[in-house]
N, C-alpha and C positions, 0 to 999 in steps of 0.2 A: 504494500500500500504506500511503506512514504520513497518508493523508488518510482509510482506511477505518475506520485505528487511531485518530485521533482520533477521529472519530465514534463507535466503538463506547465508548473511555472518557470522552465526553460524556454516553452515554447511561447508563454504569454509574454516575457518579460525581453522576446528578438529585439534586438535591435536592429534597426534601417540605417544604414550608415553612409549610402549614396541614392540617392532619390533622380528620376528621371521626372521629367516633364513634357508632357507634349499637348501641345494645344487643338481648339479645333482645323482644323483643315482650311486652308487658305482665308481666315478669319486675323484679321490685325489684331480686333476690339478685343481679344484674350490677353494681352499685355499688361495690363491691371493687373489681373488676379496671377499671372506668372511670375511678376515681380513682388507680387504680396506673396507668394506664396514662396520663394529664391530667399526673404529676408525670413522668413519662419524658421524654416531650415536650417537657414547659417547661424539664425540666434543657435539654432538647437545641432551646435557642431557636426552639421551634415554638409556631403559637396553635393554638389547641384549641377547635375545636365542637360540639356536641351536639344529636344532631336529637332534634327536640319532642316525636316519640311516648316517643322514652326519657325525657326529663327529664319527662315527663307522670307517670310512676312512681317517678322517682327523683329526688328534691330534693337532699339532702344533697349538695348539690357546689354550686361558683362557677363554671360554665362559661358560656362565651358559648351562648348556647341560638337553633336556626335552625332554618327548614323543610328540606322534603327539597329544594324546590329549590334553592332558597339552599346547602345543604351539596353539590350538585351544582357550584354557579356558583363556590363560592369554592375548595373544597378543593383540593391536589394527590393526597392520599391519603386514602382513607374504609377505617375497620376496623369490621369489624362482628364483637359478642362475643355467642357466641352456639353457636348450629348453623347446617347447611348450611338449613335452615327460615327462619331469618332470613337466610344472606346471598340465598334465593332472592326472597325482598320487598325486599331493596336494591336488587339486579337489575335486578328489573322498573319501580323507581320513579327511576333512574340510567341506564339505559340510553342515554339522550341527551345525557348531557354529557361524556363521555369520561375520566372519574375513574377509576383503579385502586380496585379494591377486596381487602383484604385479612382471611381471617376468622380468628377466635382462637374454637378452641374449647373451652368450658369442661367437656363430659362428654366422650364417645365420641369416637373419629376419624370425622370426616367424608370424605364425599368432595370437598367445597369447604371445606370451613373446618378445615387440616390444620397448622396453627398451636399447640399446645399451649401450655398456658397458665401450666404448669408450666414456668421460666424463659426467662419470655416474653422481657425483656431481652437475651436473647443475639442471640436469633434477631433482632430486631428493629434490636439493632446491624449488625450484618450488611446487612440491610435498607436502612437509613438510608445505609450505606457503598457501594449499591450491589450488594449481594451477594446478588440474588433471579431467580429466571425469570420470565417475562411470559407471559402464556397468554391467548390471545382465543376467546371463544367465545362462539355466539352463541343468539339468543333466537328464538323464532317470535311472534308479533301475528296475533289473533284477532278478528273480526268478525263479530256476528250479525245475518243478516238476514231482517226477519219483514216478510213482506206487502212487498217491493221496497223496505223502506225499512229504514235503519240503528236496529239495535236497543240494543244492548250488544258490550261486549267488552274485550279487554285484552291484556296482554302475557304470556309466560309462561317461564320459564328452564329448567325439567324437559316439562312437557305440556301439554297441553290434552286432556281428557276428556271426551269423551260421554258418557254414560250412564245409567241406570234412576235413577230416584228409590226411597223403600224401599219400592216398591209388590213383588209378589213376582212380577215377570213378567218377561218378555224386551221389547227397544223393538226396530223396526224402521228402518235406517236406508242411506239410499244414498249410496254414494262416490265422488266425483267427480274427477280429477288433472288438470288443465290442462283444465278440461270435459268430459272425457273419460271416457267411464261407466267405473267399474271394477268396483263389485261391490255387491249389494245383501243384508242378512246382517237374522237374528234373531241378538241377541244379549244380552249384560250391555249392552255399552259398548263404543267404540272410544277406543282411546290413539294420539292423534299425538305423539311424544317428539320432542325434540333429542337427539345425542347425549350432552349435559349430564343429559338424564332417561332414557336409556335403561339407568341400575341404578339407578333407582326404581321406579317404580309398573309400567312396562313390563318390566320385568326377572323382575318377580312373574307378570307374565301370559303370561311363555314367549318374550317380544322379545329378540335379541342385544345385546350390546354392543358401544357405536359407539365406535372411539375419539374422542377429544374436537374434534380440529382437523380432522374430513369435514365435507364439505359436501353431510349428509343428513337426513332424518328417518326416522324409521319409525312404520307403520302397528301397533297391539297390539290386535286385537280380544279380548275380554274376554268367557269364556267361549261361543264363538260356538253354536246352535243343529247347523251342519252344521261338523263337523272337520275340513273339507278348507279353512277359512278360516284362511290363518297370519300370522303378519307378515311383512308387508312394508316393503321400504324402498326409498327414491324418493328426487331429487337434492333438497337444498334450496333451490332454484330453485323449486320446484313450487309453485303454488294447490293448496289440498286442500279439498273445499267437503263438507263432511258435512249429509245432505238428512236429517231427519224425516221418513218417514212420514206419509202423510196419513191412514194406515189405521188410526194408531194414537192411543190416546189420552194425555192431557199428563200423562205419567209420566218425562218424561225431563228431564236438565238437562246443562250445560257447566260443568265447574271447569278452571277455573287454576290451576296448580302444587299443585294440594289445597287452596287459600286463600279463594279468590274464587269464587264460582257463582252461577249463572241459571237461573232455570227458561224451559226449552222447551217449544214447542207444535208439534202438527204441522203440516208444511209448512215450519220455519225453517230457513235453511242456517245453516252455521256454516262460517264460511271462516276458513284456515290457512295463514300463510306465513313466510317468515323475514323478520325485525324488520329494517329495513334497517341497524341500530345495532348493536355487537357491545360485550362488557362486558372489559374485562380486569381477568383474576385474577394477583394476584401468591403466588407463592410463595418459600419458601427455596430455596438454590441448588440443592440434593440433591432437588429433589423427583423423586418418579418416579412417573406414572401407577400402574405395575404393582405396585408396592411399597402402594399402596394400596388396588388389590384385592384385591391378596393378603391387606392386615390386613382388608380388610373382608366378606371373605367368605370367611375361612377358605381360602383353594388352598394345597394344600401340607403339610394338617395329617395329623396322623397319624389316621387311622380307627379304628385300634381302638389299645388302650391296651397 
């Protein structure tokens, strides 16, 4: 028992001794709270780094300036100021190096980045003391392949989408689970989510909510042709190989997280699985899943006035 208890107040009592910063994505107006957040730090004998895409926008500061993998190799803790939009491009580009990530948001609550920015210091105290929950969750990695040979691809922290390009038609697409035929549809698009994306984009297209720590994905077809096509969900384990049509013509593409996209041709698959690398998010000790769906989608509110 007091071997467990050590341990456990080993692990509360880490210390972060280089802290990363990155801002939102070609966003100047972050330079306030970067540099509010550069003098907290250094009061609290930390070095402070700044990845390149931010300081590409924002000069006004004296920070040591790094790439993203270098802010992978060196930091103990990476905060990203921002929305849950930027910390899903931390994400995806940290995934391999095992860095906590922490997000501070400057408009709306997010559902990743539940940090307020409005007396950031307290909460951060706290932090620093130890006084946060750790949450692991993880990503799925994507690969296109056209003509038996590797085409494109990426990583993804909410989805991977299939989908029509703005042509005004439906694409035809077939779906595979462990090789295994499962269903060939007219549709908009199909949505592979994580649970991390399933109150995003899949959330809109009628998908359930996963809680955050399964180890599954779900399937979202996007406006399907025949309505007996629903979402599905299947272990995180799984290969999910989404086939193009040969019948149809190159109106279709693959987005990442809403970010990153390619255009498709018929006949490419598109394979889907979970990232072998998993991200953790840190939060404050209160934090509560439910408490955030609750702000974020209204449960609970009164209907009529």
């Amino acid at each position: 028992m007091t071997e467990q208890n050590n341990t456990i107040n080993s692990e509360l009592t880490k210390k972060f001794n280089t802290i990363g910063l990155i801002g939102k994505y070609a966003d100047p107006n972050v330079g306030d709270a970067l540099i509010d957040l550069q003098e907290y730090f250094s009061a609290n004998q930390c070095d402070v780094l700044l990845d390149e895409s931010t300081a590409s926008v924002f000069t006004a500061h004296n920070m040591e300036v790094v790439n993203r993998t270098q802010l992978g190799q060196q930091c103990d803790l990476i905060i990203i100021v921002g929305g849950d939009g930027s910390l899903l491009s931390a994400a995806r580009s940290l995934v391999g190096f095992g860095v906590p990530l922490l997000g501070i948001n400057l408009g709306h609550l997010g559902f990743l980045v539940d940090l307020c920015a409005i007396d950031v210091h307290k909460e951060l105290d706290k932090i620093m003391d130890g006084e946060y929950t750790e949450e692991n969750r993880f990503l799925i990695i994507s690969e296109i392949e056209r003509d038996g040979d590797y085409f494109g691809g990426g990583n993804a922290f909410n989805d991977v989408v299939v989908h029509k390009t703005d042509v005004a038609r439906m694409i035809e697409i077939e779906t595979y689970i462990d090789n295994k035929f499962m269903h060939s549809m007219h549709a908009d698009g199909l949505i592979i989510a994580t649970p991390t994306g399933s109150t995003a984009y899949s959330l809109s297209g009628g998908g359930p909510i996963l809680y955050p720590s399964l180890n599954v994905m779900e399937l979202v077809p996007i406006c399907p042709h025949t309505m007996s096509n629903r979402p599905v969900v299947v272990s995180g384990d799984c290969e999910i190989d989404v086939v193009v049509s040969d019948h149809f013509s190159n109106n279709a593409q693959v987005t990442y997280d809403g970010q990153i996209n390619f255009n498709l041709k018929p006949g490419d698959h598109v394979k889907i699985m979970r990232h072998p690398k998993s991200i953790t998010i840190l939060h404050p000790k209160d934090y509560d899943y439910f408490d955030i769906l609750r702000a974020k989608l209204h449960w609970g509110e009164k209907l009529r006035n």
